[in-house]
N, C-alpha and C positions, 0 to 999 in steps of 0.2 A: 624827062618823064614821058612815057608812053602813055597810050589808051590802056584805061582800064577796063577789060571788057566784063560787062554788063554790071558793074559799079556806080553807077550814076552819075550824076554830072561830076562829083568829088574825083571820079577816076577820067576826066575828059571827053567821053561822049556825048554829044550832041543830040539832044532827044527830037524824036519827030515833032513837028506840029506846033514848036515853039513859037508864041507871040513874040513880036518885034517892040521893043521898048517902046511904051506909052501908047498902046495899044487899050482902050478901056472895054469894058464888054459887064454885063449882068444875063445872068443864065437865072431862071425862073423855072421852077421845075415844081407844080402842083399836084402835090398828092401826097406820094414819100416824106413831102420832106420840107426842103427847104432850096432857098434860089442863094444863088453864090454869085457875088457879085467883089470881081478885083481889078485893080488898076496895078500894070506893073511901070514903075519909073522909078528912077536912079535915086533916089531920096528919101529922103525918112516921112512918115506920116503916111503910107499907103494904106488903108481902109479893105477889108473884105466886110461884104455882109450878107448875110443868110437869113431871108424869111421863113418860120416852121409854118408850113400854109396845110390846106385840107385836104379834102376827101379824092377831089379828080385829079386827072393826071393830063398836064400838056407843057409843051417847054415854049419858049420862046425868048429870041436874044433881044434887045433892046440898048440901047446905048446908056451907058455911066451918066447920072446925073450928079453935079458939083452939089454938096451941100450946102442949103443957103447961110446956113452960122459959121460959115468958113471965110466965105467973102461977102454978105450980103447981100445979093441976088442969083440966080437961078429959081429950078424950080423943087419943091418939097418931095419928100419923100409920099409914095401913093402906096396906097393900099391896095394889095397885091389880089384883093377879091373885088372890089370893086372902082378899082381905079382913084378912086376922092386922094386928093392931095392933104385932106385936112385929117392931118393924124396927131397924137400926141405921146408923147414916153411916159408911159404909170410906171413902170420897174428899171433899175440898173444894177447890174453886178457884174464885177472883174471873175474871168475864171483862169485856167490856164497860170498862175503864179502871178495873176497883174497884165499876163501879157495880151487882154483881150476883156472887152466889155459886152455883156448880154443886154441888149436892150428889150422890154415887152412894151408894144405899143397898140394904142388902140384907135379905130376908125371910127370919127365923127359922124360918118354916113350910114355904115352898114352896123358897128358896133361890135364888127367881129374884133378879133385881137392877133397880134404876129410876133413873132420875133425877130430882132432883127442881130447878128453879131459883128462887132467890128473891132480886127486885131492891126498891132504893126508888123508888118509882112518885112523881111530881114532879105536884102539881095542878093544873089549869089552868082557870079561874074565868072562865066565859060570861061575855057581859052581861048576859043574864036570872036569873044565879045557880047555874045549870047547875053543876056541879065533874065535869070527867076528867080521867084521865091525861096526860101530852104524852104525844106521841106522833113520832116524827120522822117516819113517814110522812104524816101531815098535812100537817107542813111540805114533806114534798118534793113531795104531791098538790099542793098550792096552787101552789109555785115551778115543779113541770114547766109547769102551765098556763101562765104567766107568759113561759115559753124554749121554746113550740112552735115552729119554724122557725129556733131558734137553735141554733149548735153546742156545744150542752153536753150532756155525757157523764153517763150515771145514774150515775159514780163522785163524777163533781165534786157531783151534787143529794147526795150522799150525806154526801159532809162538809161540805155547808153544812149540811145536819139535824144532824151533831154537833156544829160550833161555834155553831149556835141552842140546840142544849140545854147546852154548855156556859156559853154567856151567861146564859143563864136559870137553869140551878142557882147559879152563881158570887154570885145574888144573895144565898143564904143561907134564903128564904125556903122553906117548904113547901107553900104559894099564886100562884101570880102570875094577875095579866089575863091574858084572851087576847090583849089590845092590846100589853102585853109582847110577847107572841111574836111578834106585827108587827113590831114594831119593832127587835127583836131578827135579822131577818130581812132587812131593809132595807139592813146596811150589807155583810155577806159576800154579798149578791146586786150588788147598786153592784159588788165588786169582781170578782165572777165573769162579770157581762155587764150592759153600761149601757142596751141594751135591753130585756133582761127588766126591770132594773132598775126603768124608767120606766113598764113596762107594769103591773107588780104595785106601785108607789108611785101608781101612777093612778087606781086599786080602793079599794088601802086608805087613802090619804089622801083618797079622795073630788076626785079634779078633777074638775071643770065647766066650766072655759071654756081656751079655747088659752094663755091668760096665765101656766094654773097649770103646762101644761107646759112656756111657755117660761123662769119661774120653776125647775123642776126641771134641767133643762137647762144653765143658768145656775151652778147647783148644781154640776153637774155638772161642768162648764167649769174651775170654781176650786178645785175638789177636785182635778183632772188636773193644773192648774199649780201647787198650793202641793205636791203630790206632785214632780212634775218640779225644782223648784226647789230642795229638801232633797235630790233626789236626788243 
């Protein structure tokens, strides 16, 4: 299998900038939004979390703190206005189908409030050994390419990024290839448009000669009839 170019990691390229396994970092970004804070490592249980903070705007990185209900010491989560470690959780809800909990918490000191969210981040293992997160916007950077000039709707690129990631978690794993996610990609595209279809199986399977499209094709052909036939 060759590079996919500009497919994403699912078609082999190696994106700029990438962190080095077990690299931790928190990004704080006041004002917008919210601070984003991830640890990537080869295991299950990776944490992101984002506080929805106020009104000014400045970033600053800070190193990952272990939470202390995880192991029993380190140090507490701080209140991103005024620093006080003495915070407490008033709300929780799952979003995202379970796969992530919204935390609201509030500062002992100042009184203001935050949020904080924390999902399980699902690895996804280069070729070259590379490990990041999935990502569904990946998937759908890759597939828009694939359905320029087609009529497909960024609702529909949207749930095929969730039934890609649902294929992919359903495996159980806490690792998969990127080639997984090729392939995993391959069949909810087939049903959403047989042109994109053909055009992103042409990349990432590597065609070279007219034979292999008309191979796909063919494919294609008796997938349509043994569908029509059950139907």
């Amino acid at each position: 299998m060759t590079e996919a170019r500009g497919m994403g990691w699912f078609g082999g390229r190696v994106a700029a900038g990438v962190r080095p396994v077990g690299e931790r970092r928190l990004q704080l970004v006041v004002g917008t939004a919210h601070a984003d804070c991830s640890t990537v490592l080869p295991f299950p249980g990776r944490v992101s979390s984002s506080p929805t903070l106020g009104p000014r705007r400045a970033t600053a990185v800070v190193p990952h703190r272990r939470r202390p209900e995880a192991d029993g010491e380190g140090e507490r989560m701080h209140c991103p206005f005024c620093r006080n470690e003495d915070t407490r959780v008033v709300d929780s809800r799952v979003f995202d189908d379970g796969q992530g909990i919204r935390r609201r918490r509030s500062c002992a000191n100042c009184g203001r409030r935050f949020t904080t969210v924390e999902s399980a981040v699902l690895a996804v293992v280069k070729r070259n050994g590379v490990t990041e997160p999935f990502s569904r916007e990946k998937v759908m950077k890759g597939v828009r390419r694939a359905c320029q000039g087609r009529d497909v709707s960024e609702a529909a690129l949207q749930r095929l990024a969730q039934q890609v990631e649902d294929a992919v978690r359903s495996s159980g794993a806490a690792e998969v290839p990127s080639h997984e996610v090729g392939l995993a990609i391959l069949g909810p595209l087939r049903d959403l448009d047989e042109v994109a279809y053909l055009r992103f199986a042409s990349v990432y399977q590597d065609f070279t000669t007219i034979e292999d499209f008309e191979a796909a094709i063919q494919a294609l052909q008796r997938d349509r009839a043994n569908r029509a036939t059950r139907a």
